[in-house]
N, CA, C and O of each residue as an XYZ file, in Angstrom:
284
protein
N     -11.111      0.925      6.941
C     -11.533      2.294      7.204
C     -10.530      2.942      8.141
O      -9.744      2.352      8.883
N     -10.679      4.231      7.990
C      -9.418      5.230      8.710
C     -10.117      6.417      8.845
O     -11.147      6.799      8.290
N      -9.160      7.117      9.941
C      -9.533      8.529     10.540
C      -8.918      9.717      9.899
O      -7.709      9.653     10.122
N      -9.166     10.624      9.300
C      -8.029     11.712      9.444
C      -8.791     12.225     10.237
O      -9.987     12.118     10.510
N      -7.478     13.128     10.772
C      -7.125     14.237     12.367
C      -8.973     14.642     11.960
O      -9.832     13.928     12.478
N      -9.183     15.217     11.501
C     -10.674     15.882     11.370
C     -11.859     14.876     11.779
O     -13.048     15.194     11.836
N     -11.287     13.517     12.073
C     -12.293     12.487     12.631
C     -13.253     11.939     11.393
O     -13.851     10.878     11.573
N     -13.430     12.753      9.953
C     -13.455     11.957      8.890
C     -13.498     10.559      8.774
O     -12.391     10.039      8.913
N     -14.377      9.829      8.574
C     -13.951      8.507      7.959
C     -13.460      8.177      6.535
O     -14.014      9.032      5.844
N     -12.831      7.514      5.848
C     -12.426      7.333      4.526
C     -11.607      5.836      4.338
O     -10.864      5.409      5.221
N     -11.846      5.134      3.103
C     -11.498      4.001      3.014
C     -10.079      4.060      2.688
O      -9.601      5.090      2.212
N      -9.161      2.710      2.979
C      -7.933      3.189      2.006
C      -6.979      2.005      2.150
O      -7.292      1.091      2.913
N      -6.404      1.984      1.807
C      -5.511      0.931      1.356
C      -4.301      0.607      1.938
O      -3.807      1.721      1.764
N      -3.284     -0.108      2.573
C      -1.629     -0.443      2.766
C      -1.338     -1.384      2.429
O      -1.841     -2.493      2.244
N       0.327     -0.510      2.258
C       1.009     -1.719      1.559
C       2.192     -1.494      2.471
O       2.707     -0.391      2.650
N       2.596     -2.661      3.053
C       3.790     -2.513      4.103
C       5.071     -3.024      3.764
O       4.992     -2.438      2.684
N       6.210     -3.596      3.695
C       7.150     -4.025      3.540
C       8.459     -3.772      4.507
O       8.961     -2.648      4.510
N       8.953     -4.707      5.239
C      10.157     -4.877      6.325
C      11.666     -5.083      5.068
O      11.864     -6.007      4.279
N      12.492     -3.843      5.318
C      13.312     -4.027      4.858
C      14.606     -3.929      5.834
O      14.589     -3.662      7.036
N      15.516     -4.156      5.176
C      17.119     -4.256      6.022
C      18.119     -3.184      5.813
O      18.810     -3.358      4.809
N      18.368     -2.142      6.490
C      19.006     -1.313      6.015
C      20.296     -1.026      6.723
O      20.048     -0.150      7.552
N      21.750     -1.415      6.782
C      22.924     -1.700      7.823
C      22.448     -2.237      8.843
O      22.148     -1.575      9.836
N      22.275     -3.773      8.749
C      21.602     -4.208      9.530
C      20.876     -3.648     10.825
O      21.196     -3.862     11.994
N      19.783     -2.850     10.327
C      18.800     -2.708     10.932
C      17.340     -2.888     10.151
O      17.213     -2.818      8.929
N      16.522     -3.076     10.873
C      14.661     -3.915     10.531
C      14.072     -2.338     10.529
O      14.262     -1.599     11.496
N      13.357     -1.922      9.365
C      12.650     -0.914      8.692
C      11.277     -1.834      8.306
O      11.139     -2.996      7.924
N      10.612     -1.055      8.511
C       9.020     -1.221      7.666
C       8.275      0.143      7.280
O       7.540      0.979      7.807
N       8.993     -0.166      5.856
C       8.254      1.090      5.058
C       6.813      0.696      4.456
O       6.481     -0.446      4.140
N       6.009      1.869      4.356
C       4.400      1.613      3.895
C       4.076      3.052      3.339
O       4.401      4.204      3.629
N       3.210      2.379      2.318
C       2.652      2.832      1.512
C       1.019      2.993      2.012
O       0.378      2.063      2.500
N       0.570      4.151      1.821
C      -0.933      3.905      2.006
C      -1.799      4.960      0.683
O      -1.116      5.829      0.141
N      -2.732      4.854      0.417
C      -3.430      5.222     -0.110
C      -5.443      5.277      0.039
O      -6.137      4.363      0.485
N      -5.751      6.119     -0.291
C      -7.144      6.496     -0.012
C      -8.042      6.092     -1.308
O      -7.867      6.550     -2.437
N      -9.287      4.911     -0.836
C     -10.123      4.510     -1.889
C     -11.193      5.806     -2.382
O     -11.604      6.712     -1.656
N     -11.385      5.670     -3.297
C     -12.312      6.767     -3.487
C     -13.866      6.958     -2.896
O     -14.226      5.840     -2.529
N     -14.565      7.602     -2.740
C     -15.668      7.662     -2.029
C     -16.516      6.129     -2.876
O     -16.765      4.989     -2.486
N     -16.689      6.706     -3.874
C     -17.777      6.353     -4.653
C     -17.034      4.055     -5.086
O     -17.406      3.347     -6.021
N     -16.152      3.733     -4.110
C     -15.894      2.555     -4.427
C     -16.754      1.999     -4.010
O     -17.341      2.207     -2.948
N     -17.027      0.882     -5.122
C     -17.603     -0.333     -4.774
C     -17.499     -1.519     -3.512
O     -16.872     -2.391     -4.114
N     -17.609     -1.773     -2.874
C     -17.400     -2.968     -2.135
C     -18.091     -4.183     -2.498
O     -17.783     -5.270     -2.010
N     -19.317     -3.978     -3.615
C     -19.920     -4.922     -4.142
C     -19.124     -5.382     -5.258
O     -19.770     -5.834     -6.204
N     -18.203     -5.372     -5.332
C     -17.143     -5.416     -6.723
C     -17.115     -7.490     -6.513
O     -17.223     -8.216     -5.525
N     -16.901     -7.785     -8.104
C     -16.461     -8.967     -8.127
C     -15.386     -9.357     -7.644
O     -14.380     -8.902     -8.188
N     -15.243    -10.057     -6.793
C     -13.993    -10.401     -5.693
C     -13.025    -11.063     -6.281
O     -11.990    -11.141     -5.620
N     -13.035    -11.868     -7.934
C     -12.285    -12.072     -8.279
C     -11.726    -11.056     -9.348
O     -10.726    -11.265    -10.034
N     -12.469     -9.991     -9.388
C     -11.761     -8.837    -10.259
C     -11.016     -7.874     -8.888
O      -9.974     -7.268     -9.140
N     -11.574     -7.795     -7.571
C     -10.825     -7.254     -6.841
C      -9.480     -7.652     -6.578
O      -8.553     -6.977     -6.128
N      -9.513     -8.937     -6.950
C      -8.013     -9.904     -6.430
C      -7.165     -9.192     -7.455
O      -6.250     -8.422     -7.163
N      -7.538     -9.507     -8.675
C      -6.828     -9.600     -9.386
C      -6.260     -7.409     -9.999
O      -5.498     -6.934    -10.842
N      -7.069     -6.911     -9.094
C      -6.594     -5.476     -9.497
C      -5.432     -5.156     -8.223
O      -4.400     -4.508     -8.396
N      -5.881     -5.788     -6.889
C      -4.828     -5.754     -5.850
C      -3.438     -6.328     -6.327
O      -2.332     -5.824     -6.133
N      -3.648     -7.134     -6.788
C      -2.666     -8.778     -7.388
C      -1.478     -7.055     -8.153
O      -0.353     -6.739     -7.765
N      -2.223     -6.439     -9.106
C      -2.164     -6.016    -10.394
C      -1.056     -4.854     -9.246
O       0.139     -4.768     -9.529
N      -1.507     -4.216     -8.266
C      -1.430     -2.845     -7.911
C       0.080     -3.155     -7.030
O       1.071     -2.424     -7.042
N      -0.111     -4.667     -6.160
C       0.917     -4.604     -5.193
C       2.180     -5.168     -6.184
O       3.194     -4.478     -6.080
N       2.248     -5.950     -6.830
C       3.371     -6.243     -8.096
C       3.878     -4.829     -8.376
O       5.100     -4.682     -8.411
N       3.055     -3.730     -8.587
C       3.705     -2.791     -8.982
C       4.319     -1.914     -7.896
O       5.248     -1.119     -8.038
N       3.707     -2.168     -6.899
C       4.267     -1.797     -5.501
C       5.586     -2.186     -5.011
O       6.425     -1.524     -4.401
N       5.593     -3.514     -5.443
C       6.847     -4.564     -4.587
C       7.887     -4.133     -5.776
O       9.067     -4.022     -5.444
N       7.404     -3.798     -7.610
C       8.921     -2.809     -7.962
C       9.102     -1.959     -7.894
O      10.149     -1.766     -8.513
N       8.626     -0.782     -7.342
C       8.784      0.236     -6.931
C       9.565      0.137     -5.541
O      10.526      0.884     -5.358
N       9.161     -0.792     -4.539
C      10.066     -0.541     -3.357
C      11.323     -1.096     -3.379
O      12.324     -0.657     -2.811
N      11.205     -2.319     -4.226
C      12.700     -2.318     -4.323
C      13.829     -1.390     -5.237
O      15.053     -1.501     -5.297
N      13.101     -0.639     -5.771
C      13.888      0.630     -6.368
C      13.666      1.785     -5.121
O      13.924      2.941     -5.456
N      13.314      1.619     -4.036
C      13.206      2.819     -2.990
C      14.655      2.051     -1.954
O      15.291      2.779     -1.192
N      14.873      1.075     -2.047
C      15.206     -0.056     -1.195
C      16.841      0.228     -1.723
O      17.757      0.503     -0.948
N      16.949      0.123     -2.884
C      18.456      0.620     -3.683
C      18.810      1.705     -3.216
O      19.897      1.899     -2.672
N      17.796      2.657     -3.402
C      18.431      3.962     -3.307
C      18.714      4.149     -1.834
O      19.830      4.663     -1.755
N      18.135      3.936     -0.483
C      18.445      4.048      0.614
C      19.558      3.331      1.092
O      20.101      3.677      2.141
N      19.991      2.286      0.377
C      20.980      1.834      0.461
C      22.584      1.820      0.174
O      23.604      1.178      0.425
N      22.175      2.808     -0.428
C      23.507      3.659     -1.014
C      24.106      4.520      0.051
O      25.091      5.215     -0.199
């Protein structure tokens, strides 16, 4: 759970990653907001496996963010 400035509560998600950029230590993140209406009663092995599903697609995406800053 998280705050926005408005003191709001709302669920949500990170995804962090420490990268190297001329040798210096970066940690870029990703965050995202669960929807109201999520489950938390969800089958925990269907939750694994949609996280499993979401951060794979995360980890190629940053290393295509990771190229380009590196240029």
């Amino acid at each position: 759970t998280n705050a926005r400035k408005s003191g709001e509560l709302f669920r949500n998600m990170f995804y962090l990653k420490q990268v190297e950029l001329d040798e210096a230590q970066y940690i870029l993140g990703l965050q995202c907001g669960l929807p109201e209406e999520f489950d938390l009663d969800v089958d925990l092995e269907d939750l694994e496996k949609r996280c499993h599903t979401a951060f794979s697609k995360l980890e190629e995406n940053m290393t295509l963010v990771e190229q380009v800053l590196a240029q």
